[in-house]
C-alpha positions in Angstrom: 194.7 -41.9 -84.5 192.8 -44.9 -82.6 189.5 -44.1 -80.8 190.0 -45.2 -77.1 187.4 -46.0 -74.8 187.5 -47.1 -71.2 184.6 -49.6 -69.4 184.8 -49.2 -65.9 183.3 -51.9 -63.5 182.6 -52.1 -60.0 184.0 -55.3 -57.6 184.0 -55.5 -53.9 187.6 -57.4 -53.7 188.8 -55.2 -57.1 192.7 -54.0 -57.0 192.6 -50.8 -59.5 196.4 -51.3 -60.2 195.8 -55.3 -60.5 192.6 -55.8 -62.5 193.2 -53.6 -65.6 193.6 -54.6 -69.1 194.2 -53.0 -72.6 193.3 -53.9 -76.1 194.3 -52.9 -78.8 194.0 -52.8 -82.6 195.2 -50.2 -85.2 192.2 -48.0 -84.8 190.7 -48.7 -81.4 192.3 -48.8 -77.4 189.8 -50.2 -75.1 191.2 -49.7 -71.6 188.9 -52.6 -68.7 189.5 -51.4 -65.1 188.0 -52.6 -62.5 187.4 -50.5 -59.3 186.1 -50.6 -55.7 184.1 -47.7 -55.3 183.5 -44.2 -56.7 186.2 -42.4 -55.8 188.6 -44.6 -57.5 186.2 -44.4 -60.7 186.8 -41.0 -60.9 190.2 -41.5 -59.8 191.0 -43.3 -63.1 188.8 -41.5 -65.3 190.6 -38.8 -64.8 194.2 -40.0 -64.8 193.2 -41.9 -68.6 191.3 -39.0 -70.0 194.5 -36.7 -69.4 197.4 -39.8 -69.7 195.6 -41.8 -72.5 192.9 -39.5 -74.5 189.8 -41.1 -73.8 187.1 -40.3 -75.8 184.1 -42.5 -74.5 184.1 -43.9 -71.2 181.1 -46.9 -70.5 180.5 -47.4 -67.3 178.8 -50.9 -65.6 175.1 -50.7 -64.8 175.8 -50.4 -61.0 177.0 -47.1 -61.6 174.3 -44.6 -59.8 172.8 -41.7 -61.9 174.9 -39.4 -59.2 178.0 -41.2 -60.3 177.1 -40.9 -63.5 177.2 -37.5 -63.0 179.8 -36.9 -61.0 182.0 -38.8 -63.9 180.8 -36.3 -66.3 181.9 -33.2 -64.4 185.4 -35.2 -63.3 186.0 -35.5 -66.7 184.3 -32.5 -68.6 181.9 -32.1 -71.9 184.9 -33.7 -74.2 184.0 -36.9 -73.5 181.5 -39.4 -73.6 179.9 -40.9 -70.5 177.7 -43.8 -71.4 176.0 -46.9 -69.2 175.3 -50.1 -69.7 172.0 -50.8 -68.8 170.1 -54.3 -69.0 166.4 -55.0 -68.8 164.2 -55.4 -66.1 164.6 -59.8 -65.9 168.8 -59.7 -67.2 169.0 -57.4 -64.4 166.9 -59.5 -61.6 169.4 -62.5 -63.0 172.8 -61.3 -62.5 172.1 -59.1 -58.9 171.2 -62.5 -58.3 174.3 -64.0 -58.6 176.3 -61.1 -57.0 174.2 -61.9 -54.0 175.2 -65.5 -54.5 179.0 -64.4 -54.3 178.5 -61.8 -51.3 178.8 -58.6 -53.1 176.3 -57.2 -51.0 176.7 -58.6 -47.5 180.2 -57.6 -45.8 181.7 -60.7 -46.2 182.1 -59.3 -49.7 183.3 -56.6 -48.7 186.4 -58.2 -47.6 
């Protein structure tokens, strides 16, 4: 049996049934979705934790504690909830560049 995970990461312009990916070895599934809010994060959480078995789902670090949360109840106490968190400068680096590219201004939001 192969441990499968899912990392789920936020984009403005994200497709949930477009930007997907699997990978796969003999003893490991990683499952990649990208989605464009919370409700389709627990959207697919759910669907893969009953369709595919997840054990462990990462989540990207602009996931909110509340959606953390909310994760963890959509999916209940048989799977893992973890999120990727960087430190204080990494994080001051990349929000940079998502401001660069409009994720926060509603251009991006296109």
């Amino acid at each position: 049996m192969a441990f499968k995970a899912l990392f789920l990461a936020h984009a403005p312009d994200a497709e949930v049934e477009k930007h997907r990916c699997v990978i796969k070895t003999p003893r490991y599934r990683l499952f990649v979705v990208v989605v464009k809010d919370q409700e389709q994060a627990i959207e697919v959480c759910k669907k893969l934790v009953k369709e595919e078995g997840i054990h462990s789902i990462l989540l990207c670090p602009g996931f909110t504690h509340r959606d953390v949360a909310e994760i963890q109840e959509a999916v209940g106490g048989n799977v893992g909830v973890f999120v990727a968190r960087g430190e204080g400068p990494s994080s001051r680096v990349t929000k940079e560049v998502m401001r660069k590219e409009g994720w926060f201004s509603e251009k991006g939001r296109e």
